[in-house]
C-alpha positions in Angstrom: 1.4 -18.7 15.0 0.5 -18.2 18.3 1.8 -16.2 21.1 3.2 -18.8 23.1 4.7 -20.7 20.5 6.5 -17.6 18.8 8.0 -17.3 21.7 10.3 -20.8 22.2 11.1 -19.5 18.2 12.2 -16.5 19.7 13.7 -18.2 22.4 16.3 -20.7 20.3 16.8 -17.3 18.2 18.9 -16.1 21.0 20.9 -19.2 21.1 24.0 -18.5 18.8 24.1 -21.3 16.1 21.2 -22.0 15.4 20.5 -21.3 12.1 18.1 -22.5 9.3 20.2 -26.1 9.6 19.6 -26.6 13.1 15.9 -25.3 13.5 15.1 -27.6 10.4 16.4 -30.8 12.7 14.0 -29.8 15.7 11.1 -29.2 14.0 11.5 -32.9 12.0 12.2 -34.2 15.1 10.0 -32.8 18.2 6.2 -32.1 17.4 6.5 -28.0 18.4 9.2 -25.6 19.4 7.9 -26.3 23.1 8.9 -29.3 23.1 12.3 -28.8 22.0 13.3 -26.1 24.4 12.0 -28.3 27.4 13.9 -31.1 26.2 17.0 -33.1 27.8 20.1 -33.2 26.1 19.5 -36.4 25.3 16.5 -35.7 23.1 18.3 -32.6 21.7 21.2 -34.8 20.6 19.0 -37.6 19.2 17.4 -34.5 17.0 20.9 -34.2 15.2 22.2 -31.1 17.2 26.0 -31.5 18.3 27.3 -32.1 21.7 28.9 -28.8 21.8 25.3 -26.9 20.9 23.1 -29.0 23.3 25.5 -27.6 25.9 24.8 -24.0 24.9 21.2 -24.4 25.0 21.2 -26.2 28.4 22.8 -23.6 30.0 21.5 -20.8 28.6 17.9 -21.6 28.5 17.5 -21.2 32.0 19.1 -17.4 32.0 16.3 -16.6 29.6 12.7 -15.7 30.5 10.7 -15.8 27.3 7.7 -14.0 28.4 10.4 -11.2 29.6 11.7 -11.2 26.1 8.3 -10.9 24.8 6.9 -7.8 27.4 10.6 -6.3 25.6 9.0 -6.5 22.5 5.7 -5.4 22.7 6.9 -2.3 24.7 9.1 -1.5 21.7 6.1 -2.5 19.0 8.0 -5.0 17.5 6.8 -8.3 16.2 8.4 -11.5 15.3 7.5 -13.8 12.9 9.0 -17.4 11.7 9.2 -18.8 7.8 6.0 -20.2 8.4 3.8 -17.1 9.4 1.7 -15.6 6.9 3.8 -12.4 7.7 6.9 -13.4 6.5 8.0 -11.9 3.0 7.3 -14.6 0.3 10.3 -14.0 -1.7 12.5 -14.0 1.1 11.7 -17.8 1.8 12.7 -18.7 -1.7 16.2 -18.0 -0.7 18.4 -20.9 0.5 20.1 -19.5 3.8 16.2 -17.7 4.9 16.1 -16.5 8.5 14.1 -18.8 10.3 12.6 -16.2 12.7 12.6 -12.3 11.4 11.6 -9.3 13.8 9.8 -6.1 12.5 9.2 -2.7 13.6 6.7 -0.7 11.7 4.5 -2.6 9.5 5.2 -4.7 5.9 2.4 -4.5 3.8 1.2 -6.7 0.8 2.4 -3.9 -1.8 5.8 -4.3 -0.6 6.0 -7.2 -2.6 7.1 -4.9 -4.8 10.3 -4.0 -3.8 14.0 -3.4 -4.8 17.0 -2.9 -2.9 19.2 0.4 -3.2 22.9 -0.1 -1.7 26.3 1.4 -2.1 29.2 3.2 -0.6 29.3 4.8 2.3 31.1 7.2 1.1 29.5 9.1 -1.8 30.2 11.6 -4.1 27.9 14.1 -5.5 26.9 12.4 -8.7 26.2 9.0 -6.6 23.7 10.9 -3.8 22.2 12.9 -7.0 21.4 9.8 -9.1 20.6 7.9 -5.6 18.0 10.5 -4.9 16.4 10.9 -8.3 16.2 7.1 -9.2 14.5 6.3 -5.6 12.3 9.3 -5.7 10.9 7.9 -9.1 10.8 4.7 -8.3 9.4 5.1 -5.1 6.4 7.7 -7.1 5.7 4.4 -9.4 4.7 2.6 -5.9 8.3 0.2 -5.8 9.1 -0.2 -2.2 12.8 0.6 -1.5 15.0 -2.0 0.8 18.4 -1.1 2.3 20.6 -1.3 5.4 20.4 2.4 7.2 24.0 3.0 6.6 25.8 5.8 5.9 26.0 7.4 2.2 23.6 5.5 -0.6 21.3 3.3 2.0 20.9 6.9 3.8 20.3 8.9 0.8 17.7 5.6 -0.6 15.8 5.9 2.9 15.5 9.7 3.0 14.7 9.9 -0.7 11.9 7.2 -0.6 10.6 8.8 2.3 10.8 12.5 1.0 8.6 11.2 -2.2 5.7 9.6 -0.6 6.7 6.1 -0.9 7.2 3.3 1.2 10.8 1.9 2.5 11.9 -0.7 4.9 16.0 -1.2 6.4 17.5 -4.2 7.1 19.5 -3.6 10.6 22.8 -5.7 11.7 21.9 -6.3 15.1 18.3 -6.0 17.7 15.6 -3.6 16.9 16.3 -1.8 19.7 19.7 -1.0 18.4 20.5 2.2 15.6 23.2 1.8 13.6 24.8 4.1 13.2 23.7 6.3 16.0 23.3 9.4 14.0 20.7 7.4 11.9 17.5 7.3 14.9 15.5 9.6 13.5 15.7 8.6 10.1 14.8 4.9 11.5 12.1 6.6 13.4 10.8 8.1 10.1 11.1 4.5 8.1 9.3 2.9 10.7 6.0 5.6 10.4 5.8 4.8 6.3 7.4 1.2 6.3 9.9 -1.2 8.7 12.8 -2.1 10.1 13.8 -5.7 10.1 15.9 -8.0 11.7 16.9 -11.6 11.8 18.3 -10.7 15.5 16.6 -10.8 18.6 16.4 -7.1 20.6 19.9 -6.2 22.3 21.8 -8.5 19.8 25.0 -5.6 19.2 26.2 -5.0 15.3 29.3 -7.0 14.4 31.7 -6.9 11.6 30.9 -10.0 10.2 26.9 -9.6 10.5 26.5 -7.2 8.0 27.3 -9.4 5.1 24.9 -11.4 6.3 22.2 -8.7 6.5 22.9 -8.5 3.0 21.7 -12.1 1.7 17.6 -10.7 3.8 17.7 -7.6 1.6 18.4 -8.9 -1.8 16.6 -12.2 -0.4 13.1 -10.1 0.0 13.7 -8.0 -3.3 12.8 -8.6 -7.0 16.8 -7.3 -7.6 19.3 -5.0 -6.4 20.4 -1.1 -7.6 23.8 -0.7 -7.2 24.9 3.4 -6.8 28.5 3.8 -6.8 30.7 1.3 -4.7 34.7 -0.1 -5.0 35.5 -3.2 -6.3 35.5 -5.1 -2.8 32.6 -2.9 -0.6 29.7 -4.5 1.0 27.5 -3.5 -2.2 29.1 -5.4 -4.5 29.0 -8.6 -1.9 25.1 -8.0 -1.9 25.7 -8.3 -5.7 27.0 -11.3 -6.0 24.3 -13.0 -3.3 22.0 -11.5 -5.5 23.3 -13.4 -8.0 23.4 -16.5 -6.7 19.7 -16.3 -5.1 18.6 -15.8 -8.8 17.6 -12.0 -8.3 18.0 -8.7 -10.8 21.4 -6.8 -10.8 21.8 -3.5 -12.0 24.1 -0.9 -11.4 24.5 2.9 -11.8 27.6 3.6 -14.7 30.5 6.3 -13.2 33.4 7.4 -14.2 36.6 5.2 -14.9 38.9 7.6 -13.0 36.3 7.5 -9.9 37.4 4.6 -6.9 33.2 5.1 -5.9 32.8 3.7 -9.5 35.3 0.6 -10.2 33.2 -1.9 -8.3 29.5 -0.8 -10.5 31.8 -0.1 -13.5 33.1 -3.5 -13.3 29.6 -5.2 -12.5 28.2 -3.5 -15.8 30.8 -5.0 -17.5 30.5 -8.6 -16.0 26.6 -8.3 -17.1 24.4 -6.3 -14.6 22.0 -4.1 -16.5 22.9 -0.9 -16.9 21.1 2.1 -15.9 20.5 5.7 -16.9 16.9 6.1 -15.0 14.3 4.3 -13.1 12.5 3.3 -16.4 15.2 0.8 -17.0 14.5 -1.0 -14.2 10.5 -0.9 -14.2 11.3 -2.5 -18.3 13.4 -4.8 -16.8 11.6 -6.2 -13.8 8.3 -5.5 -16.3 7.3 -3.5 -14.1 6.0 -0.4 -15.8 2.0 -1.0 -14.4 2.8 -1.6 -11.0 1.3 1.8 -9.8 -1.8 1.5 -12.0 -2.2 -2.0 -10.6 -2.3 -1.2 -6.7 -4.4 1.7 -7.7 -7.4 -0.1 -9.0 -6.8 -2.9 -6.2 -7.3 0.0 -3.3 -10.2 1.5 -5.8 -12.0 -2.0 -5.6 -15.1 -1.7 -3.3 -15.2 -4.4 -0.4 -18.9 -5.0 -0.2 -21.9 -4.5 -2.0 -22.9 -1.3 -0.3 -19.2 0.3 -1.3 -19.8 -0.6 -4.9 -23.0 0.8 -5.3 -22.2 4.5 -3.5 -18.7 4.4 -6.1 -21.3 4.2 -9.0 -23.0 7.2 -7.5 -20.0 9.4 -7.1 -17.3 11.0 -9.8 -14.9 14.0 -9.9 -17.7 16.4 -9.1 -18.1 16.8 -5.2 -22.0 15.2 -4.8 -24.3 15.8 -1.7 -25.0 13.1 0.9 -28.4 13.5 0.3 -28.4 13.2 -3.6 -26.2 9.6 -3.1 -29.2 8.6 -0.7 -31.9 9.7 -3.5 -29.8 8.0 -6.4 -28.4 4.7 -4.6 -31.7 4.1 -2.7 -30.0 3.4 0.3 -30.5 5.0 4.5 -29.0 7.8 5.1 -27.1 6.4 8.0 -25.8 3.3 5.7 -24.5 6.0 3.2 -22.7 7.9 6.0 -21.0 5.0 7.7 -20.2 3.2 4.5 -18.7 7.0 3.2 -16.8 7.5 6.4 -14.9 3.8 6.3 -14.4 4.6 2.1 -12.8 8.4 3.2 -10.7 6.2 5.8 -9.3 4.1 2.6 -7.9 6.7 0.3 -11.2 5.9 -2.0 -13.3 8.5 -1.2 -12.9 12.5 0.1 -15.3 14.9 1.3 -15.3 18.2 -0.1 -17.1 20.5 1.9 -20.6 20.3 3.7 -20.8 16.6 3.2 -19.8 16.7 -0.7 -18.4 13.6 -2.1 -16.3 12.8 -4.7 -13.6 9.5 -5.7 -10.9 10.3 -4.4 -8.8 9.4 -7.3 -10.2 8.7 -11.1 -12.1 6.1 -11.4 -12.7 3.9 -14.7 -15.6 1.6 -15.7 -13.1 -1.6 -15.7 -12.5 -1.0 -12.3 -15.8 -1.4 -10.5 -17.3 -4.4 -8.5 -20.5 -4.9 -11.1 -23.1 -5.9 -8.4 -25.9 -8.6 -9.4 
């Protein structure tokens, strides 16, 4: 989607009520979101929106300059994108209540597909950071991107861990972008969005409220194949991502405590009411048959791009090889074997070990290889 159409998305975004309902009736009724912000009332009422509503947008459009809202973003790096733009998670428009319009800082990637989310009390014990940290750091080494809200205790611990492991992790914020919550959280955010994102379905200087973070709850479960429960009572905000879980057809497992632990009751009780138990990040890899995900985005990075990429990979192995002997044994320029080298090094496929030595950067099998006619 364009530039100047994301913007009248962004623009009804900041309107409060309007939801998934009421963006539905303006795109069945005007031909673009243009259009419908330029409209009279009367064309906004004849689209199905109430009288109440069309008054809000009347007067509110004209306080809001969408190209200002747009400089905002770019300054800040963040970009937004509606339901219908190919950078929009896929599982998260399966869900019935999607955000229409989501913003993101940082940058999702395909292999996030693969992800779970991690929640749980704010306030953990011991036991819950120590499983929270060894469960993430595994599953986060096996290439499963880890989704959860940047609050205090578990979702902290989930971020850091991810982080501290190599992997990939993206948090789901309450309010704008340009907002951390909680405060003592920025450079932990500032860490996520280097290896991963922050999201939003609120537009920059939208405040946290009470009653938006149950709400964030139904995007992280919404985007995830299921959701980890680590130690929560029986009425937190964990368990309430649980249940929306639940009802948007996704994976629940939960971390077993002890009964005479309050930070327990509410996984203790999930267990019981049929979440999957678990000891250790293999039971959820079995679950979510998972297991070859590393293996999988491994030989998709290792496959070459282009004719010239798969014949220097046949050239090379786990013994660093000269420049020139890849030149002498591909048949190819010099200069075409340095360039293409220097984009494969860029990619994680290649690495240069010494005075223009080569060798994969990884191990490489047969099955793996672009066969070139």
């Amino acid at each position: 989607m364009s530039k100047n159409d994301i913007k009248y998305w962004i623009g009804f975004s900041l309107i409060s009520g309007i939801g998934r309902v009421k963006f539905g009736l303006l795109e069945n009724y005007f031909e673009n979101m243009e259009d419908a912000w330029q409209a009279p009332p009367s064309e906004l009422r004849k689209a199905g929106l109430d009288s109440g509503l069309v008054t809000s947008i009347i007067e509110k459009r004209d306080s809001i300059s969408l190209d200002s809202e747009i400089e905002k973003m770019e300054r800040l790096g963040v970009k937004a994108f509606t339901y219908r733009d190919d950078g929009y998670p896929k599982r998260l428009r399966e869900i019935y209540d999607y955000p229409p319009v989501i913003y993101v800082r940082g940058e999702i990637l395909p292999e996030d597909e693969w992800c779970l989310s991690i929640v749980g009390t704010r306030g953990a014990t011991v036991y819950g950071r120590q499983i929270a940290e060894e469960i993430t750091a595994d599953l986060a080494r096996n290439r499963i991107t880890i989704v959860s809200g940047l609050a205090r205790g578990i979702d902290s611990v989930a971020h850091r861990s991810a982080l501290e492991a190599g992997g990939r992790t993206i948090a789901i914020f309450a309010c704008g972008l340009d907002i951390v919550y909680p405060a003592e959280n920025a450079e932990l955010a500032r860490r996520i969005i280097q290896n991963g994102a922050v999201m939003s379905e609120y537009p920059l200087g939208i405040k946290p409220r009470s009653d938006y973070f149950p709400r964030r709850n139904r995007i992280m479960s919404g985007m995830s194949l299921g959701v980890l429960v680590i130690e929560a009572g029986e009425s937190s905000g964990a368990i309430i991502t649980a249940n929306i879980a639940l009802e948007q057809n996704r994976e629940v497992f939960a971390v077993p405590g002890s009964i005479l632990s309050s930070a327990s009751k509410g996984t203790n009780r999930l267990i019981q009411e049929g979440a999957k138990l678990v000891r250790d990040y293999t039971d959820i890899l079995e679950e979510l048959n998972l297991t070859a995900v590393a293996r999988q985005i491994e030989i998709k990075e290792l496959l070459p791009e282009t004719d010239t990429e798969a014949v220097l990979i046949k050239q090379l192995g786990a013994e660093p090889v000269h420049i020139d002997e890849v030149c002498r044994s591909s048949g190819l320029p010099v200069s075409t074997v340095s360039s293409t080298l220097a984009m494969m090094e860029l990619k994680g496929m290649v690495k240069q070990v010494g005075a223009m030595h080569y060798s994969l950067a990884r191990e490489t099998r047969e099955e793996y290889r672009v066969k070139v006619e």
